[in-house]
N, C-alpha and C positions, 0 to 999 in steps of 0.2 A: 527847239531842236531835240527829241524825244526820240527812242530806239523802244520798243515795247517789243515781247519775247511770247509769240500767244501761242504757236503749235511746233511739234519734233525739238522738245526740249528734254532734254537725254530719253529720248525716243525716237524710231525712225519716223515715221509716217508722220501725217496731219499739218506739215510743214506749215506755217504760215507767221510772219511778223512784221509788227507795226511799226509807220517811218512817220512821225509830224514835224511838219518843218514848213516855215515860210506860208501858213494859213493853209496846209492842206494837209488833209489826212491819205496816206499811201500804207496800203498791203502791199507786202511781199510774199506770195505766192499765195492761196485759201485753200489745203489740200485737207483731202479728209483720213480721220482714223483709218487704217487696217489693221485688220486681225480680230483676238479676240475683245477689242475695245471700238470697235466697229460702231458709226454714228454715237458713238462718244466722245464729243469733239471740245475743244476749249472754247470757251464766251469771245468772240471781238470784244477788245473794251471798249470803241464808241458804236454810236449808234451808226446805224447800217449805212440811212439813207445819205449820214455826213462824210460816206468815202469818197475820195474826188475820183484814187486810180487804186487799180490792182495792178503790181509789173510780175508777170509771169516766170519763172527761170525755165519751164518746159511744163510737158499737157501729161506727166505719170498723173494718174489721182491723186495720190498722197500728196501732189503739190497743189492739182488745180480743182478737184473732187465736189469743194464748195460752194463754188462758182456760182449755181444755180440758185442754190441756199442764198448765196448773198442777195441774188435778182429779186427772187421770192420773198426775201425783207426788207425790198425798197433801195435798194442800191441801183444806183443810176449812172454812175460814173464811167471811166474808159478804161479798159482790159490791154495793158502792151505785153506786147509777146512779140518772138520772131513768125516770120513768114506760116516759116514750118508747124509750129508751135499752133498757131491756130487753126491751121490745116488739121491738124490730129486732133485737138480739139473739138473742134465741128465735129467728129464723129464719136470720141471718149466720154465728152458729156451727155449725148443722149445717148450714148449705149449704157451709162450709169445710172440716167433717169428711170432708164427702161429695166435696168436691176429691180431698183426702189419702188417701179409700181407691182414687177409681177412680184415681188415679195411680198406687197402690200397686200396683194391679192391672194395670195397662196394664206398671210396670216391673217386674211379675213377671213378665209373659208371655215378656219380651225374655228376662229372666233365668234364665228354667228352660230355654228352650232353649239359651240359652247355658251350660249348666252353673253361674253364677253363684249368689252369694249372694242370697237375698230381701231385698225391701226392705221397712222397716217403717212401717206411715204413724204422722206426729207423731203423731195420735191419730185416734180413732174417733168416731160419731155416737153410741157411750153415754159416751162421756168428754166431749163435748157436751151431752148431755141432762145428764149430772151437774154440768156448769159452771151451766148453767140454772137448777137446782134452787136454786142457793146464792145467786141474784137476791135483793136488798131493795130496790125502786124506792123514790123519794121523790120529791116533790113539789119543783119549784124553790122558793127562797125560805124554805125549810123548814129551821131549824136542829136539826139532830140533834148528841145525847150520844153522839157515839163512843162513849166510855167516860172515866171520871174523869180529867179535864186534857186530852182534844181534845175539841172541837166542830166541826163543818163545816154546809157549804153551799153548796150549788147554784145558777150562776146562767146566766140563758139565754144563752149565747155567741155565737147566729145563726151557728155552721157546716152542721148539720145536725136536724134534727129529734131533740130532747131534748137536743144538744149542750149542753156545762155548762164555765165553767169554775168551778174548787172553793175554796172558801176554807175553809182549817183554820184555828183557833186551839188554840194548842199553850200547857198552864203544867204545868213541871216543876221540882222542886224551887226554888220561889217566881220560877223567871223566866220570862217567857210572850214566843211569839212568834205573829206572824200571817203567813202563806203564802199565796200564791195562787198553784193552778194553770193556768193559762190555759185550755189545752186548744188546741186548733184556733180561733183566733178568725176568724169571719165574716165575710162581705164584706158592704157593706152594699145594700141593696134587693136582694135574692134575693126569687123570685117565695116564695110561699106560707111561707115561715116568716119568724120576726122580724131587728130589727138586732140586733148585738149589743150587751148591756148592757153598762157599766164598772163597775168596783168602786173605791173610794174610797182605801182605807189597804190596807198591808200592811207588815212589813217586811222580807218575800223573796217577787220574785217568781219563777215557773219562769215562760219564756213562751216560745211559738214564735214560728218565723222562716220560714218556708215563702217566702215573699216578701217580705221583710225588705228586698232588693237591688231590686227593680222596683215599677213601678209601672203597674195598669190602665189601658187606654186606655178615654178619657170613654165611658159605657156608652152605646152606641148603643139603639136601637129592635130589640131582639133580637128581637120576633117578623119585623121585615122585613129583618133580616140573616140567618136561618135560612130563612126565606121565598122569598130569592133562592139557596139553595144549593139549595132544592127543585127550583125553576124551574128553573132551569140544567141540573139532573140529568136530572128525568122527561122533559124537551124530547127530550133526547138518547138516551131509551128507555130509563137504563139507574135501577138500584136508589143511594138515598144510605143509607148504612151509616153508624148512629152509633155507636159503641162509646161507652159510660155506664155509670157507676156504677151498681150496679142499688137502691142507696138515695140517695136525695136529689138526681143528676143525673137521674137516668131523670125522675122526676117533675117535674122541673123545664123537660125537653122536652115533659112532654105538657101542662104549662100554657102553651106558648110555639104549639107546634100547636093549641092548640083555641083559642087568641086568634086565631091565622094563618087558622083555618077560619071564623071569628066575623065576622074583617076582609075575606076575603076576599082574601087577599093571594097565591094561587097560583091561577092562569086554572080549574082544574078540582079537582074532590073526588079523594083520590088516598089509599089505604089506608099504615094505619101497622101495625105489627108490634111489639108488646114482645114479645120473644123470651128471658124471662129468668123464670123459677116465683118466685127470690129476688125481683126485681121487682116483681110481679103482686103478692105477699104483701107488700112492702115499701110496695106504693099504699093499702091497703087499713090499715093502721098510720097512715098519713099520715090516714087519714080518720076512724079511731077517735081520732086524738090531736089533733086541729084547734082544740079549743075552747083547748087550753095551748100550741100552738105554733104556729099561722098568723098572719099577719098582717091587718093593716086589710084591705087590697085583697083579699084571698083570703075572708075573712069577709062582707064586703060578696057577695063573688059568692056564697058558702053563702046568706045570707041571704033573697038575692034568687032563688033555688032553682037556682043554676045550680053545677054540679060544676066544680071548678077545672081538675080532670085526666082530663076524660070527655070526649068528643065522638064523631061518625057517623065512620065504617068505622076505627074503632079495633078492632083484632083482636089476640090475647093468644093464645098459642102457650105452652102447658105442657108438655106430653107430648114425648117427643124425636119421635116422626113429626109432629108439627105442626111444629117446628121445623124437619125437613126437608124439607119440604113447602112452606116458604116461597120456598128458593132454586132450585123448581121448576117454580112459579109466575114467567111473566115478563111479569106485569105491573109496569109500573114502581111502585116504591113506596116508603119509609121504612119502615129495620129498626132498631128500639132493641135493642141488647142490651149484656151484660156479659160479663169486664171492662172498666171505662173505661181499664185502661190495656193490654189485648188479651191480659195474660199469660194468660186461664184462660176457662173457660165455654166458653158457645155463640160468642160475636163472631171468635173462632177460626176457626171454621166460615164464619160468612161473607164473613169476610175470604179465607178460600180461596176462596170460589165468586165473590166482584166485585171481588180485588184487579186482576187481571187485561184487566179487563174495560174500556177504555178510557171507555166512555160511564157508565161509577158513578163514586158517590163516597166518600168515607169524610169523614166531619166530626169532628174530638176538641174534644171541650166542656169538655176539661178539664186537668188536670196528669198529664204522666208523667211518671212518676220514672224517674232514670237507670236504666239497664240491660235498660228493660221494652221489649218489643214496640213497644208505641205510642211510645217515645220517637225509637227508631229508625228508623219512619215519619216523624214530624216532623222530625227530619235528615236526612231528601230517600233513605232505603232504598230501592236501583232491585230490590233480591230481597230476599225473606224467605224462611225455611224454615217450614212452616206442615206437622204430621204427617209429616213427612219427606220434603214436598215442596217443592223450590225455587219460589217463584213469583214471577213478574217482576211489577212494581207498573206501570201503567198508568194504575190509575183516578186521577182528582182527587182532590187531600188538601187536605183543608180545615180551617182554624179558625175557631171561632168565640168573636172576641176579646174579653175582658172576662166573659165567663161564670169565675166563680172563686165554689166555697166559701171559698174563702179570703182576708181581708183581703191588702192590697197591704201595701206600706210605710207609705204616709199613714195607711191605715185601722189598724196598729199602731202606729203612734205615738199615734193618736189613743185609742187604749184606756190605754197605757202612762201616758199624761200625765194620766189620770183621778187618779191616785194622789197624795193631800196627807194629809202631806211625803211626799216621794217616797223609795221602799223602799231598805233601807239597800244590794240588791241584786238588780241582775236576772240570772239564769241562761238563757244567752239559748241555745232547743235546736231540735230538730225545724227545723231547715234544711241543705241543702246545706253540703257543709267551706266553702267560703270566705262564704256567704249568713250565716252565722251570725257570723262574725268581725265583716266587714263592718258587722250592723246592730248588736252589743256595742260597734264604736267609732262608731257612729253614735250612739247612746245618751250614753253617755261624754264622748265630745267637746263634740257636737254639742247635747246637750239637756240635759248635766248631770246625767245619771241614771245612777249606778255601775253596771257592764253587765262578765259576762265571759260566754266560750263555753267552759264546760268538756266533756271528753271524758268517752265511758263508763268508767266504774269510778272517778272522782273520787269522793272524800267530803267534807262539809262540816260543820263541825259548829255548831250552829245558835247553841249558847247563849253560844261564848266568838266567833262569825265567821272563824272560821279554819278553811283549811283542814287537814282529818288526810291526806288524801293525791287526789292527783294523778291525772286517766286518762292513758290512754295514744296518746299523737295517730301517725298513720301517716305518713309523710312523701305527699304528692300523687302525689309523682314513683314513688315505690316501691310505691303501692297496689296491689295483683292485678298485680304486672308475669304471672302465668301469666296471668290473662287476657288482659292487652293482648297480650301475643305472639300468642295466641289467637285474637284478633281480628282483627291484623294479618293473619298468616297465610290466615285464611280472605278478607279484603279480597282476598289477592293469587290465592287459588282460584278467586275470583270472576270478576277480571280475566283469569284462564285462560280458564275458562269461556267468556267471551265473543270471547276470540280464538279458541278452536276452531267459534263459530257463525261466524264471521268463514270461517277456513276451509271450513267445511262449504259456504256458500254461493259460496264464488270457485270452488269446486268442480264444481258446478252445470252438469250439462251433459256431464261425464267420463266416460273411457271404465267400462263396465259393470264389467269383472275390476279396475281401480284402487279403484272406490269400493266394491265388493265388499269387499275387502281393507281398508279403511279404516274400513268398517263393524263388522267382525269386531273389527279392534284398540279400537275406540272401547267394544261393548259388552264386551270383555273387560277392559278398564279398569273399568267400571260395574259386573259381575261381583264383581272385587277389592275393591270399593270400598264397596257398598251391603252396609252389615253393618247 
């Protein structure tokens, strides 16, 4: 009876950990790296083909990402998840397969003219389609026979549409214990799906910590905070670019616009753009699964025949020429797409065509995690490189504060404190290195509820409470020192950069054969350079 600690161990992303009990090997969730640690994932410590089950908490990547990965090395077992859950699935994991080939394809192209090695993508849209296969949805609430000595259960978490966290009961050789996964827990009043529910007893919890350290500011009137970032933009002629999750945040801006159009809170009717296929199919789930995951106020509007996420000049862009066709069009407007957190997709795209562009805006509705695109925009990035183009940042960058899938600090403690008597321990994961410390002595301390932050590759063993061994923590100060060098250095490229615009312009005016000559040295540097 074994608890192993294999991904989001004081990190957010790549969630994933090990449950053996009673002659079966179980994952808890397979999600992959995001950000700048991207398909840098942690080892499963057994071998693939001996997993019996993977239990899902919900279909974000960062939980389910691997899925494929696993198919592809010979896992054979069965996928539980909610309804919902593999509904979004079905469509998140080949839309991630199909990342990983055109990448593959884009860094072959580099490659073959470079005489290089090819690259191999993590896997394929039939290693997808074969993850797929091995789905067994269930019903929240629904207690399933794993097999002889575990039983689990499903309960609505309020992070995302089917979001779950899991409760196991484990009896092996006459001693029993009870688990509970958290999953992602939910913030509370999100438009269209429910709060999250608490669970009562356990005596191990796993629970995440995303926002363990902070705290939401009081939720404002979100359609007329979003409302004024419209106004502001179209006045000014230019396009507001939201980059959004293309599950659960996308849909959750078009219940906020079609209240805004209802209210009438922007002077004129002004087109919106979901710019994302994953999206578009991800809305259409939300609508098939409404009767087990919306809420009052969202039902109320079904009832009364009005669509929660439809409204007039809502235009949906699938094909890649529609998609291009949008940043062609200059009509002023709102663009939804994906990623929310900029590393991938289409929002790529138009973050080159209005980062630029002083009269747009970009709005993030949501959490970036270290090392992504968007996190880099939100600490004030005056250039990005965007296809291997430098592009100076101009437009407004906006947030829009309080929009969180994710429960604050309060709203987890407020789950955590459901628990009588309280579990003999919490495994506090899935947050930032110091966010997880942090909220283990805030537990501890503060509320009396035994809390530590284990690292990946820790083991735990369940039935005598001790630990069999240790992960491996990185010191802060020594983490990716190549990267920070990396980083540094190119800061100071930067800062070049902009003293030769410096010169270029004091220049202004010089004789013809000087700047000739200067010319020449400049592109011959660029020459050397653009490999």
């Amino acid at each position: 009876m074994k608890l192993g600690f294999v991904g989001a161990d004081h990190e957010v992303t790549g969630s994933c950990h090990y449950l053996e009990a009673c002659g079966k090997q179980i994952l808890i969730d397979c999600g992959m790296e995001q950000g700048k640690d991207i398909y840098v994932n942690q080892d499963i410590p057994i071998p693939i083909n001996q997993i019996d089950y993977v239990l899902l908490t919900h279909a974000h990547i960062d939980h389910s990402g691997r899925l494929p990965l696993l198919y592809k090395n010979g896992f054979k077992g069965s996928i539980i998840s909610t309804f919902a859950t593999s509904d979004l699935c079905s469509i998140m994991l080949r839309d991630s397969a199909h990342i990983q080939e055109f990448e593959a394809e884009w860094r072959n192209r580099k490659a073959r003219r470079a005489g290089s090695e090819e690259y191999v993508p993590l896997y394929t849209t039939e290693d997808a389609l074969g993850a797929i296969s091995l789905f067994h949805p269930c019903d929240y609430e629904q207690t399933i026979e794993l097999s002889e000595g575990i039983n689990i259960r499903f309960r609505d978490v309020g992070h995302l549409l089917g979001s779950a966290s899991i409760e196991i009961w484990i009896t092996e050789n006459g001693i029993s214990r009870k688990l509970v996964f958290s999953g992602d827990i939910g913030n509370i009043n999100q438009p269209l799906i429910k709060d999250p529910q608490t669970t009562s007893s356990a005596d191990y919890v796993i629970m995440e910590s995303t926002y363990g350290d902070r705290l939401h500011k009081a939720p404002p009137d979100y359609a007329v905070e979003l409302a004024n970032v419209i106004n502001r933009t179209l006045r000014r002629g230019g396009n507001l670019v939201i980059p959004a999750f293309a599950v659960g945040r996308t849909q959750e801006m078009l219940y906020f616009i079609r209240e805004i159009k209802e209210r009438k809170l922007v002077e004129f009717d002004f087109p919106v753009y979901v710019d994302s296929p994953l999206a578009i199919e991800a809305t259409s789930i939300f609508n098939k699964n409404f009767q087990s995951c919306f809420d009052e106020e969202a039902m109320a509007l079904i009832q009364s025949g009005i669509s929660p996420i439809r409204f007039p000049n809502l235009h949906l862009a699938i094909s890649s020429d529609e998609s291009k066709a949008i940043n062609f069009d200059s009509t002023p407007k709102v663009i939804i797409s994906a990623s929310g957190m900029c590393e991938a997709g289409r929002i790529k795209h138009h973050l080159k065509h209005n980062l630029w562009r002083p009269e747009c805006a970009v709005l993030f509705v949501g959490y970036q995690a270290y090392g992504t695109l968007g996190r880099a925009l939100t600490e004030g990035a005056e250039y990005v490189k965007l296809f291997g183009e430098t592009i100076e940042v101009k437009a407004e960058l906006a947030q829009l504060d309080g929009v969180s899938g994710h429960a604050d600090k309060n709203g987890l403690l407020h789950w955590v404190e459901a628990f009588s008597p309280k579990p003999q321990m919490v495994f506090v994961v899935h947050g930032e290195d110091e966010t997880c410390d942090h909220f283990a002595e805030c537990l501890t301390d503060e509320h009396q509820i035994p809390a530590c932050a284990p690292f990946s590759g820790a083991l735990f063993d369940l039935a005598t409470g001790e630990w069999i061994k240790e992960g491996l923590k990185i010191p802060v100060a020594a983490e990716k020192p190549a990267a920070k060098r990396k980083s540094d250095i190119y800061a100071r490229l930067i800062e070049a950069g902009k003293r030769l615009m410096q010169v270029i312009y004091h220049n202004e005016g010089g004789a013809n054969k000087d700047l000739a000559k200067f010319i020449s040295q400049i592109n011959s540097l660029c020459d050397k350079w653009d490999r």
